[in-house]
C-alpha positions, 0 to 999 in steps of 0.5 A, spaced: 500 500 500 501 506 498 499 512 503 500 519 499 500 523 505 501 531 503 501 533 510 505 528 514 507 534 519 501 537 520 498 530 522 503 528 526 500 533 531 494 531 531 490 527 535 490 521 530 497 519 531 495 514 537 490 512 532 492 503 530 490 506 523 496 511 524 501 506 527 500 501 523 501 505 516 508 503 515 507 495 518 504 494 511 506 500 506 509 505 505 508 513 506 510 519 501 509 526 500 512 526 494 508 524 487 514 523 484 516 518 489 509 513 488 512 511 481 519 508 486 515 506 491 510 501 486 516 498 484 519 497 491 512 494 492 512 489 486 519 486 489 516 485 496 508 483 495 509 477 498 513 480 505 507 485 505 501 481 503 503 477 509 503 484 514 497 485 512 494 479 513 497 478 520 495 485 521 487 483 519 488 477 524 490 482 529 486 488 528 479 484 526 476 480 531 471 476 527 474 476 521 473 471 516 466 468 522 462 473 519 457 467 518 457 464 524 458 470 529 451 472 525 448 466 525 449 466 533 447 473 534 441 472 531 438 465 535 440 469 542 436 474 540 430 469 537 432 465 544 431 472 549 
């Protein structure tokens, strides 16, 4: 993933630096301000896919608590509902 950030040092100072969407930015991409650098970063990108495609998928694991038991966790959801 690319993030084109054109104000990195204005949100630095802001409140969505504790955010895990901030921190975790650089975990599974990289961050530019420069447009001409995207074209760089695509092609660092292509030569490590598979390492990032890994990050991200070891990141969802840890940031999304049901993921991949939607279903389940619905289907669940609604029988304890029909239950009550």
């Amino acid at each position: 993933m690319v993030f084109y950030s054109k104000n990195e040092k204005k949100l630095n100072i802001t409140e969505l630096v504790s955010s895990a969407y901030y921190k975790d930015r650089l975990k599974v991409g990289y961050i530019t301000n420069n447009v001409i650098q995207i074209l760089t970063i695509i092609k660092k990108i292509s030569l490590t896919k598979s390492k990032l495609r890994i990050k991200i998928i070891n990141l969802r694991k840890k940031r999304i608590k049901y993921l991949n038991q939607s279903l389940n966790k619905t289907y669940k959801e609604i029988t304890n509902i029909i239950k009550s």
